[in-house]
C-alpha positions as CSV (number, residue, x, y, z in Angstrom):
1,X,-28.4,-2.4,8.8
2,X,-25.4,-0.3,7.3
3,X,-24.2,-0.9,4.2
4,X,-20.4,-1.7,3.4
5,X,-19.7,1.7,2.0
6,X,-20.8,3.5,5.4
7,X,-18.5,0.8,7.2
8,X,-15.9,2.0,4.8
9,X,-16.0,5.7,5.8
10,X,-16.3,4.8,9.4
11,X,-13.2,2.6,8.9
12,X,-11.5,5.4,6.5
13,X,-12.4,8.2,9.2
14,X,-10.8,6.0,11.6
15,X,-7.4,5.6,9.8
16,X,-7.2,9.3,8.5
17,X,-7.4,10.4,12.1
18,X,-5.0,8.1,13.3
19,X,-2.4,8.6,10.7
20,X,-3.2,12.5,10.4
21,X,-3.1,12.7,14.1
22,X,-3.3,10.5,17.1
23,X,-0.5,8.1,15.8
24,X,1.6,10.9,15.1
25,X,1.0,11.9,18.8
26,X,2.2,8.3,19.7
27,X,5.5,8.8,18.2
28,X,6.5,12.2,19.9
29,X,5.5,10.7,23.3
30,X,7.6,7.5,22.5
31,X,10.5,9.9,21.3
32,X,10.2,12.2,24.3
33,X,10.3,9.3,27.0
34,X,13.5,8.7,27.1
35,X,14.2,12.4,28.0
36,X,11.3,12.7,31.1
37,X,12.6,9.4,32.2
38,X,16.0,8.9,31.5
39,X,16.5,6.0,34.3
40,X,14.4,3.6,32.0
41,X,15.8,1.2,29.8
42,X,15.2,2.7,26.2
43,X,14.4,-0.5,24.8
44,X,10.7,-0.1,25.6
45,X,9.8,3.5,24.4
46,X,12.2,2.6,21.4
47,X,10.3,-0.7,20.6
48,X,6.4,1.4,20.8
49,X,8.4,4.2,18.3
50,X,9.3,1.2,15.9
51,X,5.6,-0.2,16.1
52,X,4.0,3.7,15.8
53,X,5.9,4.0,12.6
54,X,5.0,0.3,11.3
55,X,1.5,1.4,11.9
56,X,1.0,4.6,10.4
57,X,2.7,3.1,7.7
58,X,0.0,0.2,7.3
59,X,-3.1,2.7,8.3
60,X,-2.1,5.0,5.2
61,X,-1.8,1.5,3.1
62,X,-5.2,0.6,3.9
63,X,-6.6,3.8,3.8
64,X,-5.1,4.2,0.3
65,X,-6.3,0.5,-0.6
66,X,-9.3,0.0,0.2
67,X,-11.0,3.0,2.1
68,X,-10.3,5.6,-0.8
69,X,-7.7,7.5,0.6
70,X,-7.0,11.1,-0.9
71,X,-4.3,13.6,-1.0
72,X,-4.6,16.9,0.3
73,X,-6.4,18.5,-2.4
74,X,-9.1,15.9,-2.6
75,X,-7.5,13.6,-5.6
76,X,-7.9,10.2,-4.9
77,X,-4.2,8.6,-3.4
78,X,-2.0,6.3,-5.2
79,X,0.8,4.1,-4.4
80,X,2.7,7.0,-5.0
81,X,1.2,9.4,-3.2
82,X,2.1,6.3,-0.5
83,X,5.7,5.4,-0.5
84,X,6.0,9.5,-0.9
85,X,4.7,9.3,3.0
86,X,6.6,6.8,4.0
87,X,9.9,8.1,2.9
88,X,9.3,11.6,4.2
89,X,7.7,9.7,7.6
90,X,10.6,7.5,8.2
91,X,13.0,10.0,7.6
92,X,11.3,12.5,9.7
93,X,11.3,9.6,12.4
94,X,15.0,9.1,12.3
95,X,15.1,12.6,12.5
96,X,13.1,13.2,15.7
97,X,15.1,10.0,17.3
98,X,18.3,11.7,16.2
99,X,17.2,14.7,18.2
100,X,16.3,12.8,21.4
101,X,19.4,11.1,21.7
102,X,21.3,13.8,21.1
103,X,19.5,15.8,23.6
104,X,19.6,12.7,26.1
105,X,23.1,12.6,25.8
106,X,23.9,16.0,26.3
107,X,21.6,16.0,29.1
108,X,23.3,13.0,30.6
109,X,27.2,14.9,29.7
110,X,25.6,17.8,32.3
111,X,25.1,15.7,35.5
């Protein structure tokens, strides 16, 4: 039977990977979308951006929380170390939409 702290790193892996990586990986697909498939309404790829950003938010949370989340250089996170990732991740969001539409729409001027 495991014990709750190997359920915890299990659970911790889990969340690192998906907010180091895989939901990072959700977002650009979302963002890029609209470009491969401009004859879709947006709402959809818009509304799965929205959600990829409300969860990495919440993954880093809990990671931070309760599975003993660290910074890069191995110090254990904080609350601050937190809304520092969600201010640059949000912003970097906005960013990357910002690009997509603007690259939509100048693809959409050319036809």
């Amino acid at each position: 039977m495991a014990d709750g702290k190997s359920t915890d790193s299990v659970l911790g892996l889990f969340l690192r990977l998906y907010w180091m990586m895989l939901g990072n990986g959700v977002l650009v697909i979302a963002a890029a979308f609209p470009l491969a498939y401009p004859q879709i309404p947006v709402v959809l790829p818009l509304a799965v951006f929205g959600l990829g950003v409300i969860s990495l938010i919440a993954a880093r949370f809990i990671d931070i929380r309760f599975c003993g989340g660290q910074t890069s250089d191995g110090t254990p996170a904080s609350i601050k170390d937190w809304i520092r990732y969600v201010k640059i991740l949000v912003s970097s969001a906005l960013l990357l939409l910002g690009i997509v539409w603007g690259l939509r729409a100048l693809l959409a001027s050319m036809d």
